[in-house]
N, C-alpha and C positions, 0 to 999 in steps of 0.2 A: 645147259649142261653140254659138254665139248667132251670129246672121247681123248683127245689130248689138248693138252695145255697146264699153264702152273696153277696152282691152289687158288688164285682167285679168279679160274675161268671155271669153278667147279668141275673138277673133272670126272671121268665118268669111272673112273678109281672108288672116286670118294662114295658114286653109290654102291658100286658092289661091297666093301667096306663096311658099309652102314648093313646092305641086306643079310650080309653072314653076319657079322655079329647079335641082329633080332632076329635070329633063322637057324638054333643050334644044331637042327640034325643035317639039313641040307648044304646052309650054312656053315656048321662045325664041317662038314667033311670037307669043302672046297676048302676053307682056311689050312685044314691040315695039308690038304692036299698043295697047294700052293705054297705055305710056309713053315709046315714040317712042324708045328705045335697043335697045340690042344685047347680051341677057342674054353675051353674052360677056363681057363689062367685067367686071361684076359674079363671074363665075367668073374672071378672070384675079386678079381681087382676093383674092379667097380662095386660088387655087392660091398665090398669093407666099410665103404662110404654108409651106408646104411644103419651102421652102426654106433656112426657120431653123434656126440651129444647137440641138443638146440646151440645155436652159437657160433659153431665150428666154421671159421672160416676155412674153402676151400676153391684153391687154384686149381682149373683146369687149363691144361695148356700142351700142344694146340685142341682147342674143344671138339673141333673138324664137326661132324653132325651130328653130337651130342651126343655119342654110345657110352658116354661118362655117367649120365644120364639115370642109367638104366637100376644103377644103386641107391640113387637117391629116393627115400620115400615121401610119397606128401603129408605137408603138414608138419615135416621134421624139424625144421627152422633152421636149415643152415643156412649161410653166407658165401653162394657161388659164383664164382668170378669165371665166367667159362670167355677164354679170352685165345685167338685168334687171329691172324694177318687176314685172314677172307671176309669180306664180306656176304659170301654164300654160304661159307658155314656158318656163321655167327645168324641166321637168317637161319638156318637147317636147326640149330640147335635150339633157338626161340620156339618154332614150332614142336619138335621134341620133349621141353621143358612142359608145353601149356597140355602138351597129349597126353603127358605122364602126371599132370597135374601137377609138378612143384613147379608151376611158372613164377611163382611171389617168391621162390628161393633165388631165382637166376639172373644175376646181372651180364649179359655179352656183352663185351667190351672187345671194339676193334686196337688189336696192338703188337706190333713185333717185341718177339720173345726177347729180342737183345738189348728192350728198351722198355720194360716192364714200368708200366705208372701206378707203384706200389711204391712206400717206405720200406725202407728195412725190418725185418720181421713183423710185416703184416699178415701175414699167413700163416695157418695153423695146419696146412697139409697141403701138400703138391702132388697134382695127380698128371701124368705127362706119357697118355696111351701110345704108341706105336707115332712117336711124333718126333723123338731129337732125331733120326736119320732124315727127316724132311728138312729139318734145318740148316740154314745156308752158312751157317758159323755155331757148331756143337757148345764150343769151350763158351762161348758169351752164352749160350741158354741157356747152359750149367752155371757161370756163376750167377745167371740175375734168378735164376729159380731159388738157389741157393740163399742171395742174399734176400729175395721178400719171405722166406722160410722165419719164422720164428725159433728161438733155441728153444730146442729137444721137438719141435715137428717133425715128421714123416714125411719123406717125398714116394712115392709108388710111380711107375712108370715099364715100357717095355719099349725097345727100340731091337729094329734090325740089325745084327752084327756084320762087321765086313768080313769075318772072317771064315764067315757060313760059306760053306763048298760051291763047287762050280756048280752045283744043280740051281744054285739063287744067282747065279753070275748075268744072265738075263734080265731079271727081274731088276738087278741093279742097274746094270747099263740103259736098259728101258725107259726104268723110272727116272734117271737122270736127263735123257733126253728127252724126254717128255716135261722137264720143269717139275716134278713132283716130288722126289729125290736130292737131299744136300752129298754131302762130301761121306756122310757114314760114316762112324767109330766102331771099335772095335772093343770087346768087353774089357780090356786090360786101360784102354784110352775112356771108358765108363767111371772106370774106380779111379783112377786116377784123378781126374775134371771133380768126380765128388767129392776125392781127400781133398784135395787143392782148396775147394771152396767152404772146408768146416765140417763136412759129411765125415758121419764112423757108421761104424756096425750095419757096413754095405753088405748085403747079399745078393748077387747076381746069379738068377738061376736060366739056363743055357737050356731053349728048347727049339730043335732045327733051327731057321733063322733067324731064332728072335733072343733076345734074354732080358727078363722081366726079372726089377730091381728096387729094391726098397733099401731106403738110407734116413738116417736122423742128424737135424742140425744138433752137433756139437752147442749145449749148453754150457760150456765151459766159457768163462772171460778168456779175450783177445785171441778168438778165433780169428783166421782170415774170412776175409766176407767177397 
C-alpha cells in the first residue's frame, strides 16, 4: 500500500474507501463529511443486488475492493464479473468475496474498462460504484459498459461530478495528481455519454459531490451500441 500513486500501486485511498463504506456510523460520517452525501445511497445500491434472481449476470466495474460485495448474498447464484485494471483490487475483492461467503459467485477478471472482453449484451446489470471519474477516458467506459449491457438491463452507478463547488476543488486536483482521478464529467456529460450509447429512463440524483445513476439499455431494435 502507497499513500500516493495510481490504482495499481493500491493506494491508500482505496483503503479508507473500503473502511467507510463497512463502517456506517464512523464511516458514514467522514464520507459525508468529505463528499457532502449520505454513505446510505451508496449501500442501497449494492443491497439492490440482493435482490436478483439465481442467473443474473452482473458486471462490476471498477470492483476496486469489492464494497459491491456487500449486496450480494450467499448461496444466491449470480454470475459476478467483478472486473478491474488493478491487480490489488481484483486480490482485495477475491478476499472480500470468500469473507462474505459468495466466493463461488465471483469471477475477477483483470481488464480496462475501454476494452471490456465481453460480447455484446452479455450482461444483465451494470454496477459502476464511484468509479467513471477514475477513468482515464469516461465516453469509452460509457459506451463499452453500454454495449456488454443486454436490452432492457439496468446499469446503477455513482460518480463525482465536476461540477460540485469549490469545497471538492481539492479533492479533484489531489486526486489527479496523485494518479487516482481521470478527466471527470459533469451530470449533464452523464446523460448524454448514456443517450448516445442506447440508455433511456436515466435518473441522476445530485448529492454534494456525487450523483448516483441508474439507466436501462434501450430494448428497442437499432439502438446505437
Amino acid at each position: 500500500m502507497k499513500i500516493v500513486g495510481g490504482w495499481s500501486e493500491d493506494p491508500l485511498w482505496a483503503h479508507v474507501y473500503d473502511w467507510m463504506v463497512e463502517h456506517p456510523v464512523a464511516g458514514g460520517a467522514a464520507f459525508r463529511a468529505g463528499l457532502g452525501s449520505p454513505l446510505r445511497l451508496l449501500h442501497e445500491a449494492t443491497y439492490e443486488l440482493g435482490i436478483l434472481p439465481a442467473g443474473t449476470r452482473v458486471l462490476d466495474v471498477p470492483c476496486g475492493g469489492g464494497v459491491g460485495l456487500r449486496g450480494v448474498r450467499p448461496g444466491q447464484g449470480l454470475d459476478y464479473l467483478a472486473v478491474d485494471v488493478s491487480e490489488a483490487m481484483l486480490r482485495r475483492t477475491r478476499e472480500a468475496a470468500h469473507a462474505r461467503g459468495g466466493g463461488d459467485q465471483v469471477t475477477a477478471v483483470r481488464a480496462d474498462v475501454r476494452a471490456l472482453p465481453y460480447p455484446d449484451g452479455h450482461v444483465d446489470r451494470v454496477l459502476t460504484l464511484t468509479g467513471l471519474h477514475c477513468f482515464p477516458d469516461p465516453a469509452a467506459a460509457v459506451a463499452e459498459m453500454a454495449r456488454v449491457l443486454r436490452p432492457g438491463g439496468v446499469l446503477t452507478g455513482s460518480t463525482v461530478l465536476e461540477e460540485a463547488g469549490p469545497r471538492w476543488w481539492p479533492m479533484r486536483v489531489g486526486g489527479r495528481l496523485g494518479g487516482i482521478l481521470g478527466p471527470g464529467v459533469t451530470a449533464a456529460q452523464v446523460r448524454d455519454l448514456l443517450a448516445a450509447h442506447g440508455m433511456v429512463d436515466v435518473d441522476l440524483q445530485v448529492t454534494g459531490a456525487l450523483g448516483y445513476v441508474r439507466a436501462r439499455r434501450d430494448d428497442a431494435p437499432g439502438q446505437p451500441r
